[in-house]
C-alpha positions as CSV (number, residue, x, y, z in Angstrom):
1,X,0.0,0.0,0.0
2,X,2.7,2.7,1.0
3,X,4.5,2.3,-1.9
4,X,1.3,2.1,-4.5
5,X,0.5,5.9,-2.4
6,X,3.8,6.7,-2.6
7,X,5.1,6.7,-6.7
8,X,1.3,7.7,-7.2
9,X,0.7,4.0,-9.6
10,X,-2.3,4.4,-11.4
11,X,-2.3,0.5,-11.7
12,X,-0.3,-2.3,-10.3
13,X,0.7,-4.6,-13.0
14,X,1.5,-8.4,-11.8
15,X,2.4,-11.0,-14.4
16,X,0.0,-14.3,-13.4
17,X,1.1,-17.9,-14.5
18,X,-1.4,-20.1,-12.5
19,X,1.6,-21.2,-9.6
20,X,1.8,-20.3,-6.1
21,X,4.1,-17.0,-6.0
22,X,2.0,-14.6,-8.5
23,X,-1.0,-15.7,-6.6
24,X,0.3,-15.2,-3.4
25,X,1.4,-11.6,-5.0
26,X,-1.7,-10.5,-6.8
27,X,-3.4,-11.8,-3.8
28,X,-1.4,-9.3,-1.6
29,X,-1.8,-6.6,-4.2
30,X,-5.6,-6.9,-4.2
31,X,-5.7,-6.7,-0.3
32,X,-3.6,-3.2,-0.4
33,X,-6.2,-1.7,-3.5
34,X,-8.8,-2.9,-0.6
35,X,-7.3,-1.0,2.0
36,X,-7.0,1.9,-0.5
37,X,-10.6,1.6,-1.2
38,X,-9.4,1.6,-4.7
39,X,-11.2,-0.6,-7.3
40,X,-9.6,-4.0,-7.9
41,X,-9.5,-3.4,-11.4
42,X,-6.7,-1.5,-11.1
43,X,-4.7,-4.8,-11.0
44,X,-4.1,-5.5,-14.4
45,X,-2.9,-9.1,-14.3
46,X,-1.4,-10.0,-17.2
47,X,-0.5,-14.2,-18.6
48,X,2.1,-15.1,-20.9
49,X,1.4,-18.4,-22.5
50,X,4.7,-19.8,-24.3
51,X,6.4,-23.1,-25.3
52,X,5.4,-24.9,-21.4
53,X,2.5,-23.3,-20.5
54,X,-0.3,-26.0,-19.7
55,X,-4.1,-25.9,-20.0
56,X,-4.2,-25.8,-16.1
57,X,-1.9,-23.2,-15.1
58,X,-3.4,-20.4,-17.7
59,X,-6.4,-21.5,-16.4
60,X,-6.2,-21.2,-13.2
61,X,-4.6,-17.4,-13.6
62,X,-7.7,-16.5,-15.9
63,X,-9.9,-17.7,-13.5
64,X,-8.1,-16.3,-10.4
65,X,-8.0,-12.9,-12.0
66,X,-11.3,-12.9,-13.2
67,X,-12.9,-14.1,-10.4
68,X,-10.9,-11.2,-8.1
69,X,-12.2,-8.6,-10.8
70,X,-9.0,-8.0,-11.9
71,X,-8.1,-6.4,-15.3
72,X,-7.1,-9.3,-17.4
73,X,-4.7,-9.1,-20.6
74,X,-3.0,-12.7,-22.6
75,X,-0.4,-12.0,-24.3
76,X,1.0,-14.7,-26.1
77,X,4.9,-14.4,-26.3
78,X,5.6,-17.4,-28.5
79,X,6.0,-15.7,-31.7
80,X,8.4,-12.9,-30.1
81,X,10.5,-15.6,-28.2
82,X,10.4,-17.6,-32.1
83,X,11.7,-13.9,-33.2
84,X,14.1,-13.6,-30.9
85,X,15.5,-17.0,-31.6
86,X,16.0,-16.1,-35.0
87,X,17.8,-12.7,-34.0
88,X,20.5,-14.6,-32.3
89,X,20.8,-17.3,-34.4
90,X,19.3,-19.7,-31.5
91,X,17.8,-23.6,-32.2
92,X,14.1,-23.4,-30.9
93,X,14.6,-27.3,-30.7
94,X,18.1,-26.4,-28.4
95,X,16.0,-26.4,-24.9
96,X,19.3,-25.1,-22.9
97,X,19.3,-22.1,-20.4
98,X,18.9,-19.9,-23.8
99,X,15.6,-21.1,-24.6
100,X,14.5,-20.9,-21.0
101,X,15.7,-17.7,-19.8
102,X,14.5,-15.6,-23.2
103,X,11.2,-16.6,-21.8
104,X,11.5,-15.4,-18.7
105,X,13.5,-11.9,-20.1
106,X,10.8,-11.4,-22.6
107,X,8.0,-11.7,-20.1
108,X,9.5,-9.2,-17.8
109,X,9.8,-7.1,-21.1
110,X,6.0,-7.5,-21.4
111,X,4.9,-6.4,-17.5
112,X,7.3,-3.3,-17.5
113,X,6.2,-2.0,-21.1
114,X,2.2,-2.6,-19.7
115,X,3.4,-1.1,-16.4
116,X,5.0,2.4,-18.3
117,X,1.7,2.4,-20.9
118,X,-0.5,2.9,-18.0
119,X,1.0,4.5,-15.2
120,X,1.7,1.6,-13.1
121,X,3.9,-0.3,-11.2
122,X,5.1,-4.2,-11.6
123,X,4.9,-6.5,-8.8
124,X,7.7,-9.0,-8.5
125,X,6.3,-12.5,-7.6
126,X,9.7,-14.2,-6.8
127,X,10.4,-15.4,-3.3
128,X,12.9,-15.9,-0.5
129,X,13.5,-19.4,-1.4
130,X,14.2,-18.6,-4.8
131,X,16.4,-15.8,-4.3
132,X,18.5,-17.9,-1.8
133,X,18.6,-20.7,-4.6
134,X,19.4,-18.4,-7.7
135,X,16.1,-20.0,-9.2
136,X,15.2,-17.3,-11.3
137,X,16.3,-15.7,-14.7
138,X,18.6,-13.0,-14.1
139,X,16.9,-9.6,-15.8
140,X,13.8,-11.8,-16.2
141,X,11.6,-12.6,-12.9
142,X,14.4,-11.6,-10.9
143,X,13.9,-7.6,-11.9
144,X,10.5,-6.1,-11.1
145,X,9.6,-2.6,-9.7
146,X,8.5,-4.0,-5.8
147,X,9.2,-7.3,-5.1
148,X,6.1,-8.5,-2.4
149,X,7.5,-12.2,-1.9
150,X,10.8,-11.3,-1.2
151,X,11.2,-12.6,2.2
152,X,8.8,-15.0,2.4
153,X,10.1,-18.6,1.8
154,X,8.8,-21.0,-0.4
155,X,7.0,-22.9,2.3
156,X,5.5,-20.0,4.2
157,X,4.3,-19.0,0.3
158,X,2.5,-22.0,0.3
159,X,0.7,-21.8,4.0
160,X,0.2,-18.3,3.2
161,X,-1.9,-18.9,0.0
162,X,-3.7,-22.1,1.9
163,X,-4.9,-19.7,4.7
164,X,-6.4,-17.4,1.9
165,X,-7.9,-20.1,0.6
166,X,-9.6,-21.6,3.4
167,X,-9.6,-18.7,6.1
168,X,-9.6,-15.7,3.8
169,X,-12.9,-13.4,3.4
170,X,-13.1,-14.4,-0.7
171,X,-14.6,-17.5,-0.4
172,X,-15.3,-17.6,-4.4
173,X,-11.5,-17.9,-4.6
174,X,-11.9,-21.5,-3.0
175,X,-12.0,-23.6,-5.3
176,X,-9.2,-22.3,-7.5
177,X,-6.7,-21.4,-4.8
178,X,-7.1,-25.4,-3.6
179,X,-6.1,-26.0,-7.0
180,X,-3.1,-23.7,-7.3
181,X,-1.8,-25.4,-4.1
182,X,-2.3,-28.6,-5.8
183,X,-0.3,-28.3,-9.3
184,X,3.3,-29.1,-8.5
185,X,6.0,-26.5,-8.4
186,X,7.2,-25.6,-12.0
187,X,8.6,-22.7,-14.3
188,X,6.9,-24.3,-17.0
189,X,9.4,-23.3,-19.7
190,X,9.8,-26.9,-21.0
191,X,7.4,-27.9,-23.5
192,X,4.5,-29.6,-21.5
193,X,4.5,-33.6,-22.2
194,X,0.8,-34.8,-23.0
195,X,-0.4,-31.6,-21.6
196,X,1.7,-31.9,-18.1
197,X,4.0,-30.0,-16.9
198,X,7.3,-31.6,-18.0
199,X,9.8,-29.3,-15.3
200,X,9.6,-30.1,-11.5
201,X,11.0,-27.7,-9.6
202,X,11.7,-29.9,-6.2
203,X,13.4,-32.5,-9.0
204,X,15.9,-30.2,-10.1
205,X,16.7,-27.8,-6.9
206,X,16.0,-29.9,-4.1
207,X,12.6,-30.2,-1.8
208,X,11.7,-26.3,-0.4
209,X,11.4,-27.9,2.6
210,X,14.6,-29.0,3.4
211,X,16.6,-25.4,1.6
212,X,14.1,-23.4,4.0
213,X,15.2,-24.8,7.2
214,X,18.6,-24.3,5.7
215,X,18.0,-21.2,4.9
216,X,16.9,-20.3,8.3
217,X,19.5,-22.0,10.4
218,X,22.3,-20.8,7.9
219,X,21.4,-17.1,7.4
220,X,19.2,-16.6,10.1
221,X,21.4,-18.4,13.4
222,X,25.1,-18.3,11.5
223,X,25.1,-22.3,12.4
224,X,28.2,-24.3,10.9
225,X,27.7,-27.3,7.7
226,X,27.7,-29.8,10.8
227,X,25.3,-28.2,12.9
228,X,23.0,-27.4,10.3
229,X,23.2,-31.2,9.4
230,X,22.4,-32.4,12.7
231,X,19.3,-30.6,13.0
232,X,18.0,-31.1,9.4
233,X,18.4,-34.8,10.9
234,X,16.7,-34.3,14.1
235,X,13.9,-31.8,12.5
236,X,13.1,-34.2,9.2
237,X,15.4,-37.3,9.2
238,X,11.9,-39.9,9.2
239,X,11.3,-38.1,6.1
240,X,14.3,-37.7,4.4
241,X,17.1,-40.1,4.3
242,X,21.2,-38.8,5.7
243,X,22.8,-39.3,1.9
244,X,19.3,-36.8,0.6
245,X,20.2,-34.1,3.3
246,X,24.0,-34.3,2.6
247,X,22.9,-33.7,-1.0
248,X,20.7,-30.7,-1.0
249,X,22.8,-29.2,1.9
250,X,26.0,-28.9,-0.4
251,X,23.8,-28.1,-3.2
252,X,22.4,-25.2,-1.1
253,X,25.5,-24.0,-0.2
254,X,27.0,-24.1,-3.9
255,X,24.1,-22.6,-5.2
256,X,23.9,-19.4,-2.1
257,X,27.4,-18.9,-2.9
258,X,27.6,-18.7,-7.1
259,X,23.7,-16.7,-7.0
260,X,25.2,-13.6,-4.8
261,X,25.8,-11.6,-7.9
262,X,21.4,-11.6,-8.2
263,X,20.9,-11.0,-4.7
264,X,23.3,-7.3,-5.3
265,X,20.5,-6.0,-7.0
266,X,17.4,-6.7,-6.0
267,X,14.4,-4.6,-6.8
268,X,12.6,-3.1,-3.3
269,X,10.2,-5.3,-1.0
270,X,9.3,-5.5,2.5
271,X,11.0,-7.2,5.2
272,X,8.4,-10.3,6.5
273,X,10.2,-11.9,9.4
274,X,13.3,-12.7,10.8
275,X,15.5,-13.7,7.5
276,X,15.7,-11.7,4.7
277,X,19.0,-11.6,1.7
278,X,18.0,-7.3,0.9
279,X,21.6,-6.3,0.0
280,X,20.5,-3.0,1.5
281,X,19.8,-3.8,5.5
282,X,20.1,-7.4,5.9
283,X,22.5,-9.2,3.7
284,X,25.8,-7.7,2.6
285,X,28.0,-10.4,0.8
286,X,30.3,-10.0,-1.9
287,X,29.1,-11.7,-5.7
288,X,32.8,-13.5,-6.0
289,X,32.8,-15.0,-2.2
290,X,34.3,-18.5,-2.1
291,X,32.4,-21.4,-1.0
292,X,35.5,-24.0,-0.7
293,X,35.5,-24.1,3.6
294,X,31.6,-25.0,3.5
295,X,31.8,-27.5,0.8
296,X,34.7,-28.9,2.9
297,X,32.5,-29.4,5.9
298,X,30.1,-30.9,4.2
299,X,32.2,-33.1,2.3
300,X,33.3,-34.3,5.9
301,X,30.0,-35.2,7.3
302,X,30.4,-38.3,5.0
């Protein structure tokens, strides 16, 4: 709200793809218009179908912005993304980091240029989790113009968005909201296989809820590799085996270290809680920092 009064936005602009963080964030937006007693149709939420996007997902982000009486725009970015493949000289059938990331890039392209045409502001949808991970596209969902999610974790994301759904005073947002929580965790820039998303998160970076309580214990506490360890065990060992915690713990700490250089220049958002990675208040760490001692430690626990 202060900041939507503040830079005098005629319109917040949030880019909605059907998953749990632009929810939670357009969710969030539409409770400041509220306090604003400003009309929720000065949301505009915008989807951007492309090469992964599933019937579900752009369903559930029509229906969500509809049903909020949100402004809703589609802009299909397939045919610029096909564009800018041949500008570059890129394979569309080459489904590396290139093909990925110019999705991303020419999505963010899409919610500023909406943003500048009427007035408005764009509201990043990327979390805490994410940010600690480097899961995003750099210049792509990592750059917006207030970043709402920022330090809220991918776990408190999804509790957050459950107690909307259940407790919240929209109960016409039931139905869909139960079925946000319930498609699994995805980017969706992989071509969808048989109509299903093809690109599991949790698959590729690790389960949120383990990289969360590392996240908290690490940033949060200072703790050691070793100590860290010994609680994940304690905290979640029934459900996860030694040799998995071992594995996402030194993929956490490979990934915290290498992502730094994203984290140096973040977009604004509030502080929610006790851990946040701002490089302004909270989190001052240089983009080059070696991660060799922690790695080390880890590699002991073996």
């Amino acid at each position: 709200r202060r900041r939507l009064e503040h830079t005098g936005a005629k319109c917040a602009v949030v880019g909605l793809s059907g998953g749990l963080d632009s929810t939670l964030a357009v969710l969030i937006t539409g409770l400041a218009m509220k306090m604003m007693d400003r009309p929720l149709s000065d949301i505009i939420a915008v989807t951007m179908p492309c090469f992964g996007t599933t019937d579900r997902t752009r369903n559930n982000a029509v229906l969500l912005a509809e049903q909020m009486g949100a402004a809703l725009r589609t802009v299909d970015i397939s045919q610029s993304v096909r564009s800018h493949f041949r500008d570059i000289g890129h394979d569309p059938e080459d489904h590396s980091v290139t093909y990925e990331n110019a999705q991303a890039r020419e999505r963010t392209q899409v919610l500023m240029d909406i943003a500048n045409e009427h007035g408005g502001l764009v509201i990043g949808t990327g979390d805490l989790s994410e940010l600690a991970l480097g899961w995003c596209t750099y210049n792509g969902d990592h750059m917006s113009m207030y970043g709402v999610n920022a330090s809220i974790p991918k776990t408190l994301v999804r509790h957050l968005v459950g107690y909307l759904s259940r407790d919240g005073e929209e109960p016409e947002l039931h139905d869909v909201l139960e079925d946000i929580l319930d498609t699994p965790v995805s980017p969706e820039l992989l071509p969808a296989v048989k109509g299903e998303i093809s690109q599991r998160t949790e698959d590729l970076v690790g389960p949120y809820e383990l990289h969360d309580f590392f996240l908290y214990y690490i940033i949060r506490w200072g703790f050691a590799p070793g100590k860290v360890f010994r609680l994940a065990q304690h905290a979640l060992g029934r459900k996860y085996s030694r040799e998995v915690i071992l594995k996402w713990l030194k993929s956490f700490y490979r990934r915290f270290f290498t992502q730094q250089f994203k984290r140096n220049c973040l977009p604004d958002g509030p502080k929610i809680g006790t851990v946040s990675l701002s490089p302004r208040g909270d989190w001052r760490m240089p983009s080059d920092a070696q991660v060799a001692v922690w790695l080390a430690e880890v590699e002991a626990l073996k």
